[in-house]
C-alpha positions, -999 to +999 in steps of 0.1 A: -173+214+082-194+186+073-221+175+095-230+139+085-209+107+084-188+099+058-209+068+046-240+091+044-221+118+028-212+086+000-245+080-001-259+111-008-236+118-039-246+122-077-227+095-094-226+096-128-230+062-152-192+049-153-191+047-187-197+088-185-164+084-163-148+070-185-157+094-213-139+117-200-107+095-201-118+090-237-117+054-230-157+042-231-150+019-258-122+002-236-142-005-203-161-033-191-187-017-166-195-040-134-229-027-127-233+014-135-213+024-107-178+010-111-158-010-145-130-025-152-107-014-179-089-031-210-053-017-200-041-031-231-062-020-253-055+016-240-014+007-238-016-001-279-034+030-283-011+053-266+021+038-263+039+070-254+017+089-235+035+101-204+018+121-176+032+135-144+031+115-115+026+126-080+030+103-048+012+113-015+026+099+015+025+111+054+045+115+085+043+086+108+005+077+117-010+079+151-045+068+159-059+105+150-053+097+114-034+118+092-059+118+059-033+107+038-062+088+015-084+120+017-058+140+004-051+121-024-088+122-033-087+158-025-058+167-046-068+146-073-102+168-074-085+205-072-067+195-099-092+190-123-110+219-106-082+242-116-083+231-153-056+201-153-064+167-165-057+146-136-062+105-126-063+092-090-048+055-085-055+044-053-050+007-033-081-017-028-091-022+010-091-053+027-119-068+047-094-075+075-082-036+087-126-030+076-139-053+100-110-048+126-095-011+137-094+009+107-124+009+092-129+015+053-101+029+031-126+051+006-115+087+023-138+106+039-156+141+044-159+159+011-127+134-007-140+101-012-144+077-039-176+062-047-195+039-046-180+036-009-197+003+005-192-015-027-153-002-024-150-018+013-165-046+009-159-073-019-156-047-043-150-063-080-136-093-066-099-085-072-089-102-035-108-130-037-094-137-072-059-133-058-066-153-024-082-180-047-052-183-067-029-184-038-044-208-019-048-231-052-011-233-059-013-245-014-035-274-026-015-280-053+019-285-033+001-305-005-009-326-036+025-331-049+033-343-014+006-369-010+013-384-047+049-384-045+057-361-073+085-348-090+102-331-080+101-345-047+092-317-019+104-318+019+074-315+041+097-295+064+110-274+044+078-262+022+075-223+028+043-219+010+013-211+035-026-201+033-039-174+030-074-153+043-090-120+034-094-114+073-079-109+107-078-141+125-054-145+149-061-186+157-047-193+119-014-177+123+000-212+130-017-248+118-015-280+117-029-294+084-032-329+068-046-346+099-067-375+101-047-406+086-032-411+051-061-402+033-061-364+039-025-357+033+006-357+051+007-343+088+030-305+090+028-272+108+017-244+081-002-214+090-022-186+077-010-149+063-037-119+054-045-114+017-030-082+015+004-102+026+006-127-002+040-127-027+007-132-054-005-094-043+029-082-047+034-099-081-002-087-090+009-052-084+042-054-102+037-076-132+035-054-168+009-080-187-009-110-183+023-128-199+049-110-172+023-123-145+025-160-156+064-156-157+068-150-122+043-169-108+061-194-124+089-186-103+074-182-073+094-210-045+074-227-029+096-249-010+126-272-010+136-307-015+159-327+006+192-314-010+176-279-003+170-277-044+141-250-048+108-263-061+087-238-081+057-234-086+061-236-126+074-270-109+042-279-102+026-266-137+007-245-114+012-208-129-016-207-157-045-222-136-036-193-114-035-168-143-070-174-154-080-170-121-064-136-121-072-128-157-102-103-146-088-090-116-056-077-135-079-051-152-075-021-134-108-009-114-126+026-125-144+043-103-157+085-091-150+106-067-179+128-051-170+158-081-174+128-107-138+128-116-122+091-125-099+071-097-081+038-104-087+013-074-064-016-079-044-039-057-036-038-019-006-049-006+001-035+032+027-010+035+040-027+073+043-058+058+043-059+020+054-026-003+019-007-004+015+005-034-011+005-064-007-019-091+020-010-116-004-016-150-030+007-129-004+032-123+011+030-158-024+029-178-033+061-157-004+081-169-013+076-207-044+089-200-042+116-175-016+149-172-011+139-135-016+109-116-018+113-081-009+079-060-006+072-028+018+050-007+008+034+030+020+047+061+050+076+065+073+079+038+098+051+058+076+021+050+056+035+022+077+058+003+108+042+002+089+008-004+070+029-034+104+041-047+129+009-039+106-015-053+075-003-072+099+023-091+127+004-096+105-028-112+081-005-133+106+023-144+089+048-133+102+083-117+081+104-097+078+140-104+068+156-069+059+143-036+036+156-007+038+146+024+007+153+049+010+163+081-016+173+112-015+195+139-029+158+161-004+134+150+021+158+155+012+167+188+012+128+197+051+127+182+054+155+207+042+141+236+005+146+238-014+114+244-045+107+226-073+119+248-054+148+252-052+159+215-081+182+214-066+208+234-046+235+219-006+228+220+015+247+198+046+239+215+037+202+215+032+209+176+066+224+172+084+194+195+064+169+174+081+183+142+110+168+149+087+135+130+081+154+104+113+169+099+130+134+094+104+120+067+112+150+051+150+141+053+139+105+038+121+123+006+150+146+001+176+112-003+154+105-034+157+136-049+121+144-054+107+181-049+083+181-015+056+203-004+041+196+025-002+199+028-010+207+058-044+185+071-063+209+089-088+194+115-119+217+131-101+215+165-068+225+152-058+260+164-041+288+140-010+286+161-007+251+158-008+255+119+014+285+121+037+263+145+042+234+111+042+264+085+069+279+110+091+245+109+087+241+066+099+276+064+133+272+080+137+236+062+128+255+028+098+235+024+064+253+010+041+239+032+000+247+024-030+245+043-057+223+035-097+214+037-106+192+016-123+167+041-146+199+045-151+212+013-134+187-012-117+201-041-122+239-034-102+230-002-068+222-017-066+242-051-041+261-039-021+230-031-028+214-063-017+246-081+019+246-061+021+204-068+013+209-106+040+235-109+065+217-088+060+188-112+062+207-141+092+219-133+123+199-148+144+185-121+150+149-134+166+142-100+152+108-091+175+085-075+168+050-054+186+048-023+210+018-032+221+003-065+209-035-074+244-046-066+247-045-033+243-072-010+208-079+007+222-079+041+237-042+034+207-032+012+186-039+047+215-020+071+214+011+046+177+016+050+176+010+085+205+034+090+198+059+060+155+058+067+148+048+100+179+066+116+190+033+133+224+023+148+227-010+127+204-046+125+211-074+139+194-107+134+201-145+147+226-169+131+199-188+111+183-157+097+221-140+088+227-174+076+193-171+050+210-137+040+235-153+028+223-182+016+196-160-010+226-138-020+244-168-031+216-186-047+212-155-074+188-133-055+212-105-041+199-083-066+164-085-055+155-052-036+148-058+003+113-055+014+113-043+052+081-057+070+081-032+103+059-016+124+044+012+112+041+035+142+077+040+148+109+047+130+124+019+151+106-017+159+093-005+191+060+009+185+058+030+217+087+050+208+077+080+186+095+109+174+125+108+157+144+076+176+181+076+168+206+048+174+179+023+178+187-015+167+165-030+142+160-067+150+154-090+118+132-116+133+132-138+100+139-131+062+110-144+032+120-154-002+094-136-028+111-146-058+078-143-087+074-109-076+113-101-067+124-089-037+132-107-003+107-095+026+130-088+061+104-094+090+114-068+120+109-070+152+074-082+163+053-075+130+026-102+121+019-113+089-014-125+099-034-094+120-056-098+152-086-084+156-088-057+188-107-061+215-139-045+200-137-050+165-154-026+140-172-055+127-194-050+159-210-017+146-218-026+110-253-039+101-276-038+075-302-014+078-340-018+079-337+000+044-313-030+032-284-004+035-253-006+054-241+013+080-211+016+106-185+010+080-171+050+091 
């Protein structure tokens, strides 16, 4: 097992130039590098060159997380490496971090051990750009509307009624609700607004979706950004806002190449949250990747409720893409904590807590098979994990028909899951062509939220207030009831109640309030207490990162 820290083990790897990287895509002559370390890449360039390239595609998603982590990141990474180890071509797309989960509870989102992608601190913190680009652009088209207000434009907007807020790369609990154009007539007109987290902004999902820089003009153009006194939606192609905001997106919409510690290529490219927006990869990163690899191993956030079905429903369904296989990490930890075990009790040996946690397991499985993808399970093992805790998962896969593998590639990086990437590239191979989303565009948006809450999270029904059942309705009649529904819910849980793991049945889930996210095109169903704007805990990671007396960073693992 390794020794060091993950950021010493990132800083001790032999990275080669990224245009070597990119070499061995074949695509040098298409990529910008930002210093020798990390590049963006002409995705259209490479889209006219191969326009029919098709490689396999293989999402990576987790049973619910607990605090012990599952290594849903590393085992991407790790995958992504054995399969190039064992002779296959293969592409990792991964999401960007965001400062706020760096600086607050999480920490950085690079893996760790033996599977990470380099250069790590760079990766964490600013990285090319790509968030400040798309929080710049956001808050732009904010300015613009308050703008509008304050010179009377046309079409005239309601100050009540604009839905449009600010956004911040950061968890910061005081901006969640505002008061903005204070001070006399001079600086605006007086209303309550209020600040969301990057990561959370309908530009980040349209980012992520859009297919060129054309289709991501077009729906910021149709991004509403409030209403007029008759309720009339104002866009913000309204307010001829959409191509100052494309040209401050132009260079973040090239995908990001970077290296994992075995020098093999990984595409790090947009960041939406999985508990709040659909957590997935960009679409042109995910879509460039498979004309240029065999197999493109992605991940989505969180358990396969929130990420998964968000990955399938929504990134899926826009792109047209159809996943080939699916592996869903477990550990011996998380589900001992599903079982029962509370967190400073995880160390200890507990098969049978193992076995009872299961149960968690055993119902995102049920989730993959409605989409009828094949599943392996990999099996995260951890130094303290005991053989008859594995044997107690491998036990449970067995009598659900599942292959389920052992892994350790947090210790020794690609060597430690080749046989898992030898079982996923077969599984892919394999000619199934059984992909299905879990409802049809059709169906209303109030139903489209009660079938994954009933069908995903195993819940009784939802049930939300007048106003917010009257905003279902109201969207379904304005043309928007074939959007997909985007369910923003905590991720901890099955139900909205945090506290309650397992495999809760006959739980209500309680839509606190639905969002209109009509550029990127789906409505966003807030449950239960989620925040779209994080807090920071009460001692944040930000305490224990510096800068070193060598000018390097430390205390972002």
């Amino acid at each position: 097992m390794p020794k060091k820290p993950d950021i010493e083990i990132a800083r001790a790897a032999k990275m080669l130039p990224i245009i070597e990287v990119a070499d061995k895509l074949g695509i040098a002559a298409h990529t910008e590098p930002y210093g020798s370390t990390k590049a963006k890449v002409d995705h259209a360039a490479i889209a006219a060159a191969r326009p029919d390239a098709k490689g396999r595609l293989i999402l990576v998603t987790a049973v619910s997380p607990t605090p012990a982590g599952e290594g849903k990141t590393t085992t991407t990474i790790g995958l992504g490496d054995a399969l190039n180890r064992i002779g296959k071509k293969a592409l990792i797309c991964l999401r960007e971090p965001s400062l706020g989960p760096c600086f607050g509870m999480k920490g950085g989102a690079a893996g760790g051990g033996y599977a990470q992608v380099v250069p790590m601190t760079d990766i964490n913190l600013h990285f090319t750009g790509d968030l400040h680009a798309i929080g710049a652009a956001h808050n732009l088209l904010a300015a613009l509307i308050d703008n509008h207000v304050h010179w009377g434009g046309e079409p005239a907007i309601d100050p009540r009624r604009i839905t449009w807020r600010r956004v911040l790369d950061m968890n910061d609990r005081a901006l969640r609700h505002t008061t903005t154009g204070l001070g006399g007539t001079a600086h605006g007109v007086p209303r309550e607004t209020g600040f969301d987290i990057t990561s959370t902004s309908e530009i980040m999902a349209i980012f992520c979706l859009a297919k060129n820089l054309a289709d991501l003009e077009r729906r910021l153009s149709r991004i509403v950004v409030g209403y007029g006194r008759n309720l009339e939606p104002v866009t913000a192609g309204d307010l001829d806002a959409q191509g100052a905001m494309t040209a401050l997106l132009r260079d973040a919409f090239s995908p990001n190449l970077v290296q994992t510690l075995e020098n093999n290529p990984a595409f790090i490219h947009g960041g939406p949250f999985a508990n709040i927006a659909h957590g997935c990869n960009s679409a042109v990163a995910t879509q460039t990747a498979l004309r240029l690899a065999d197999y493109v191993v992605t991940e989505a956030g969180f358990g396969a409720d929130l990420g998964a079905e968000k990955f399938f429903d929504i990134k899926c369904r826009t792109a047209g893409l159809a996943p080939d296989a699916v592996v869903l990490v477990a550990t011996a930890k998380a589900l001992k904590m599903n079982g029962g075990v509370p967190k400073d009790g995880l160390e200890a040996e507990n098969a049978k807590a193992v076995a009872d946690g299961c149960v968690n397991l055993g119902r995102h499985l049920a989730i993959l098979e409605r989409f009828g993808v094949p599943v392996t399970v990999a099996i995260n093992r951890f130094e303290s994990d005991s053989d008859a805790e594995i044997g107690a998962i491998a036990d449970y896969c067995g009598r659900r028909g599942v292959a389920a593998i052992e892994c350790r590639h947090w210790a020794l990086g690609g060597a430690g899951a080749a046989e898992l990437a030898g079982h996923v590239a077969q599984l892919a191979d394999s000619a199934h062509g059984g992909f299905r989303l879990l409802y049809e565009d059709d169906l209303e948006l109030w139903e489209k939220a009660r079938r994954i809450a009933q069908e995903i999270y195993g819940a009784q029904d939802i049930v939300a207030s007048a106003r917010v059942q009257n905003e279902f309705s109201r969207l379904q009649s304005s043309g928007y009831g074939r959007f997909p529904v985007c369910m923003a819910k905590t991720q901890y849980s099955f139900s909205t109640n945090p506290a309650l793991l397992g495999a809760p049945t006959d739980h209500i889930v309680e839509i606190r309030e639905v969002r209109l996210a009509a550029g990127a095109g789906f409505v966003v169903a807030i449950c239960g207490a989620i925040m779209t704007m994080p807090g920071l805990p009460k001692i944040p990671a930000a305490r224990d990162i510096r800068v070193n007396s060598e000018g390097m960073i430390e205390g972002l693992f």
